[in-house]
C-alpha positions as MATLAB code, in Angstrom:
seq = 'XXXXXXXXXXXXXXXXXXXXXXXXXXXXXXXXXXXXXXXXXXXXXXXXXXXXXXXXXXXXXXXXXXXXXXXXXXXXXXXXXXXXXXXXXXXXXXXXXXXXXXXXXXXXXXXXXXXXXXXXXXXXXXXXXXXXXXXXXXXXXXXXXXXXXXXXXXXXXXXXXXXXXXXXXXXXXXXXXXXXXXXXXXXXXXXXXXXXXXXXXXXXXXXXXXXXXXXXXXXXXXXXXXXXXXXXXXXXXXXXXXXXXXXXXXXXXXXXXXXXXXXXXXXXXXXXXXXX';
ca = [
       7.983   -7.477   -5.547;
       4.608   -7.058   -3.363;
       1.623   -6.666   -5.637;
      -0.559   -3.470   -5.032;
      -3.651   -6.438   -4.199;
      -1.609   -6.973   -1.073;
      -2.445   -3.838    0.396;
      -6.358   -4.047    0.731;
      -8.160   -6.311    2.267;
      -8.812   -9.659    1.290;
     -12.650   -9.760    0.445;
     -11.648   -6.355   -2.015;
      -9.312   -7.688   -3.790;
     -11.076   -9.120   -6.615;
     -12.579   -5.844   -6.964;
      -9.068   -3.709   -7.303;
      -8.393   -6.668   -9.827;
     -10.982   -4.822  -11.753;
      -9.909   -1.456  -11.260;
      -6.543   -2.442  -11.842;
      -6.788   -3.943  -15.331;
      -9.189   -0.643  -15.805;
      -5.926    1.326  -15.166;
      -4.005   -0.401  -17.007;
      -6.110   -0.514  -20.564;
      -6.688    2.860  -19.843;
      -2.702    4.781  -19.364;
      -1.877    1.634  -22.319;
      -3.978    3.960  -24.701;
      -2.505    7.359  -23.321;
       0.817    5.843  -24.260;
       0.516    4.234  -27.276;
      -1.583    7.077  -28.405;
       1.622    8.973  -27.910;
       3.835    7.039  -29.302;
       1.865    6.986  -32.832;
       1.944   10.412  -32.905;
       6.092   10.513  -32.228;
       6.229    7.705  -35.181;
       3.940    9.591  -37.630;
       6.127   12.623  -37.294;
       9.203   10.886  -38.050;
       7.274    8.838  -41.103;
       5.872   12.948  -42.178;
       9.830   13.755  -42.359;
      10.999   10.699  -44.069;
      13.404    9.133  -41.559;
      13.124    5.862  -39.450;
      14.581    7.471  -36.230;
      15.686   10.377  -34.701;
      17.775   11.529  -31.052;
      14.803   13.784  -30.400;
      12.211   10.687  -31.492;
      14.026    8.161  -28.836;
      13.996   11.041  -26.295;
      10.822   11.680  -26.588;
       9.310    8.068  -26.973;
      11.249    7.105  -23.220;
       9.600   10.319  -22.106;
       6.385    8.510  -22.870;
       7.769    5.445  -21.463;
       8.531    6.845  -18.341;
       5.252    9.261  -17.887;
       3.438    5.645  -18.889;
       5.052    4.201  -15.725;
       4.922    6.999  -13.385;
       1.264    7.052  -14.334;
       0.448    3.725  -13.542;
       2.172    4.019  -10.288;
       0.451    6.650   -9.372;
      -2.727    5.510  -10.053;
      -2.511    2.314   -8.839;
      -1.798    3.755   -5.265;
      -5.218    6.004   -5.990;
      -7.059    3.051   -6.473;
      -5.806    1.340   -3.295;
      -7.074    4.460   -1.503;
     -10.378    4.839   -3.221;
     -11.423    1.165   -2.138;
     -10.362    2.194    1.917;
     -12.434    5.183    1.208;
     -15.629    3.998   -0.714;
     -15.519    1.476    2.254;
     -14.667    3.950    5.106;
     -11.990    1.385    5.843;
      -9.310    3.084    8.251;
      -5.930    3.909    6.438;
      -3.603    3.289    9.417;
       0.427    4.500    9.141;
       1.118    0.282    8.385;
      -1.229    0.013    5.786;
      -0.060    3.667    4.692;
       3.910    2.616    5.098;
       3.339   -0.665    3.144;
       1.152    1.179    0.006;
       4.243    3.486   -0.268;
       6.779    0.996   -0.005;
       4.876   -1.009   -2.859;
       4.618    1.669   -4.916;
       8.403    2.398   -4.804;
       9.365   -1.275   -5.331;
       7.039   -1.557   -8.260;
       8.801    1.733  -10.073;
      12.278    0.070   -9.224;
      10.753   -3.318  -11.298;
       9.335   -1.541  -14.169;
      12.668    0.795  -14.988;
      14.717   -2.219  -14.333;
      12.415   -4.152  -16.827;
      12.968   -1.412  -19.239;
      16.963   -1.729  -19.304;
      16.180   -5.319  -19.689;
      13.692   -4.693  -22.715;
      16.118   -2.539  -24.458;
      19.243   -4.872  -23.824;
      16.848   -7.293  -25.682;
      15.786   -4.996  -28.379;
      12.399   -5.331  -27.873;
      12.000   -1.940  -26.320;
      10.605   -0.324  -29.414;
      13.227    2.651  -29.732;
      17.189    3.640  -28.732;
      17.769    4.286  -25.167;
      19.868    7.224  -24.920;
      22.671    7.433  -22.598;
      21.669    9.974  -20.908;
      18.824    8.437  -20.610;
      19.894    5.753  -18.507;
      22.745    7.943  -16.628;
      19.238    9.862  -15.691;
      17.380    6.487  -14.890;
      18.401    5.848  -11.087;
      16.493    9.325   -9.904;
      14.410    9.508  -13.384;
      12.442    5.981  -11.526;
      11.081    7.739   -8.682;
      10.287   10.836   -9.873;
       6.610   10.214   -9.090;
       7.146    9.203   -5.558;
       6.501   12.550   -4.100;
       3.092   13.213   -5.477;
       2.078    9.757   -4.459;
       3.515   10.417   -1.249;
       1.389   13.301   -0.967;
      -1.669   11.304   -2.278;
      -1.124    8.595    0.657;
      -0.648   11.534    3.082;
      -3.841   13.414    2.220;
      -5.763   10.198    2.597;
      -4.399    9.293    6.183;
      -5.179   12.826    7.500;
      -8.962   12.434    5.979;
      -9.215    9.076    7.658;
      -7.902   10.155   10.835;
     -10.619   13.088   10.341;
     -13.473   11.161    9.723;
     -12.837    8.376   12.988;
     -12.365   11.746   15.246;
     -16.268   12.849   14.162;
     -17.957   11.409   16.786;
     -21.422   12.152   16.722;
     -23.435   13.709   19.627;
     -25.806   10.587   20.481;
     -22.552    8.016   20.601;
     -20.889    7.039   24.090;
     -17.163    7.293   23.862;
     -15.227    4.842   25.923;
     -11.385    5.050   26.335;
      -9.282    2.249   26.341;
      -6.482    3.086   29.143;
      -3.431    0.577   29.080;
      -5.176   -2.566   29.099;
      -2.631   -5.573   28.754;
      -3.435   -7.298   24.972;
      -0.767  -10.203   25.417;
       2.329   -8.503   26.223;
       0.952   -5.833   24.016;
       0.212   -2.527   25.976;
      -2.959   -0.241   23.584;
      -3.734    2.981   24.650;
      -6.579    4.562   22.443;
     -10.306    6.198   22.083;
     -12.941    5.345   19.907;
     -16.479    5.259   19.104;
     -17.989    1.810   20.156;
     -21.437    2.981   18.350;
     -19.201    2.843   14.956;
     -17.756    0.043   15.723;
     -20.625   -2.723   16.073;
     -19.549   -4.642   13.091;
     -16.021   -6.577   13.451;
     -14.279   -6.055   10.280;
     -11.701   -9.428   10.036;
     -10.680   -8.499    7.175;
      -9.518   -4.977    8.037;
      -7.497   -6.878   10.571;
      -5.957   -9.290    8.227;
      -4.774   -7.039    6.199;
      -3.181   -4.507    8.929;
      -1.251   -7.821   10.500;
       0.207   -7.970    7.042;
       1.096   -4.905    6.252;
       2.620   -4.746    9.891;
       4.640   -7.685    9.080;
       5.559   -6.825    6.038;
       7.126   -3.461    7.350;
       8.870   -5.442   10.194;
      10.553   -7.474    7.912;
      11.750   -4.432    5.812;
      13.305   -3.285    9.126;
      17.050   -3.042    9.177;
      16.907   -4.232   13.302;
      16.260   -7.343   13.631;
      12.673   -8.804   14.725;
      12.499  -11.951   15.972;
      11.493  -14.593   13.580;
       9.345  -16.577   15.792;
       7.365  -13.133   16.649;
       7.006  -12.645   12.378;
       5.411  -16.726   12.187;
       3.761  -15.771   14.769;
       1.469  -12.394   13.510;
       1.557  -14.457   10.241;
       0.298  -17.157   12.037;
      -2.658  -14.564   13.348;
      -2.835  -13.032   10.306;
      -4.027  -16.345    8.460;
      -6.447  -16.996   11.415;
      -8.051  -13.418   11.295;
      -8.324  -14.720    6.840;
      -9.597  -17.562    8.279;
     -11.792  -15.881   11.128;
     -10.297  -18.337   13.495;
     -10.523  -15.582   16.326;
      -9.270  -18.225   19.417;
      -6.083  -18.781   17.444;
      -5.837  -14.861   16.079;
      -5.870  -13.928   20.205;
      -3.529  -17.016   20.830;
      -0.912  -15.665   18.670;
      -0.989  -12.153   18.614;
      -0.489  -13.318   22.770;
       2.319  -14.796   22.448;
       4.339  -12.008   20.488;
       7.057  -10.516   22.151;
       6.832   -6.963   24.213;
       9.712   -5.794   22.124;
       8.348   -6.352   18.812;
       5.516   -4.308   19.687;
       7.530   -1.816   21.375;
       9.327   -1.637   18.293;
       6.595   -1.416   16.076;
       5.044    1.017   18.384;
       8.814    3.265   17.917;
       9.028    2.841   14.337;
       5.252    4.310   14.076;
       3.624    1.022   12.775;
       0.917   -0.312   14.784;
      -2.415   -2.564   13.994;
      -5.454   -0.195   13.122;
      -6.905    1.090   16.464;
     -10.830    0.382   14.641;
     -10.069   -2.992   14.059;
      -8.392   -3.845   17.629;
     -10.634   -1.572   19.119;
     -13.347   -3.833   18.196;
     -11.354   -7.476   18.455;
     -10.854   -5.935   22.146;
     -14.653   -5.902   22.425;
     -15.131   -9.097   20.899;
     -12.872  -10.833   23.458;
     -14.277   -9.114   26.736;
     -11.406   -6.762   27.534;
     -13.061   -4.343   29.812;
     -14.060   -0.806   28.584;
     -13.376    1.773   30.636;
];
């Protein structure tokens, strides 16, 4: 299962650490503040259990999970926004994916629990008949959540102030790998490696999650880059993001992935391809 970590960039990571173990302490209480008040009802009426008490305590369960999913994903989008880090449709396709995996995990691990007995409470039946929908019932808000976050990222690298120059960058040959884009040079000064590291991962990531088949020596070889751009090794990134195939980026291009146009704006830069 990818780890939510994976999906912001390297030098942040031991920050959403932080904010993830935050989250965590934080829905723990919510639920087991719950749950104590589902047990001290059944201890006020005198019995050990109840149908509506196990109900009830997996609807806790489950809101637990959903919860953590969902915030989680809010937390991987507050660190691109507090550092006005582009949220590109790779970076946006692997958060989602993540997110889904990681509900698929913790339902499964609740089946598990229960065929253990160390779930806490009886799993109704129709409980688990309900579980294979019941797991990603919080994928649409966090769907929305990723959605909302893209649009306000594309917004904010479209305000171009007044004072900046624009310069457009008009089909020039990257490798085999054909960019056509705008952006704001003035905002770009700084070369964010990292933001590149992590957008040649989640890129790969999503390639390899593609049912057509990508060649393997292109995936070593934007793994490869991506290590180098970790490493800021920026004569081997250029080597091997050179030598990937035209189809793979044609395909990524189809398939609506690509590498964030900030960060390749600015590797372009970096490298001398001409602005025009």
């Amino acid at each position: 299962m990818r780890d939510f970590s994976s999906c912001v960039p390297a030098d942040a990571r031991a920050y959403y650490a932080e904010l993830f173990k935050q989250r965590t302490t934080m829905e723990r209480a919510t639920y087991d503040a719950k749950l104590l008040a589902i047990r001290n009802a059944l201890a006020a009426q005198g019995v050990r259990s109840s149908g509506h008490a196990d109900k009830a305590s997996w609807e806790a369960k489950a809101d637990f999970l959903d919860s953590l999913a969902i915030g989680f994903v809010e937390d991987v989008l507050d660190v691109y926004k507090e550092r006005e880090l582009a949220l590109t449709p790779a970076i946006c396709s692997s958060l989602t994916e993540t997110a889904r995996e990681y509900l698929d995990t913790a339902y499964r691990n609740q089946l598990k629990l229960y065929a253990d007995g160390m779930l806490g409470f009886r799993l109704l039946n129709s409980c688990i008949q309900e579980m294979p929908t019941r797991k990603f019932a919080a994928m649409p808000k966090i769907n929305i959540l990723i959605e909302r976050a893209r649009l306000a990222s594309v917004k904010k690298k479209s305000e171009v102030p007044s004072s900046a120059t624009v310069y457009n960058l008009t089909q020039h040959n990257y490798g085999s790998h054909n960019v056509t884009m705008t952006g704001d040079i003035t905002a770009q000064q700084q070369y964010n490696v990292n933001q590149l590291a992590v957008e040649l991962e989640s890129l790969r990531n999503a390639l390899k999650s593609q049912q057509s088949p990508i060649d393997a020596e292109d995936l070593k070889l934007l793994e490869d880059a991506e290590n180098a751009a970790k490493e800021n090794d920026q004569t081997k990134l250029q080597r091997c993001l050179g030598k990937v195939s035209e189809g793979t980026w044609e395909f990524a291009k189809s398939a609506g992935m690509e590498i964030g146009k900030q960060a390749l704006i600015a590797f372009l830069k970096v490298h001398g391809v001409p602005l025009t």
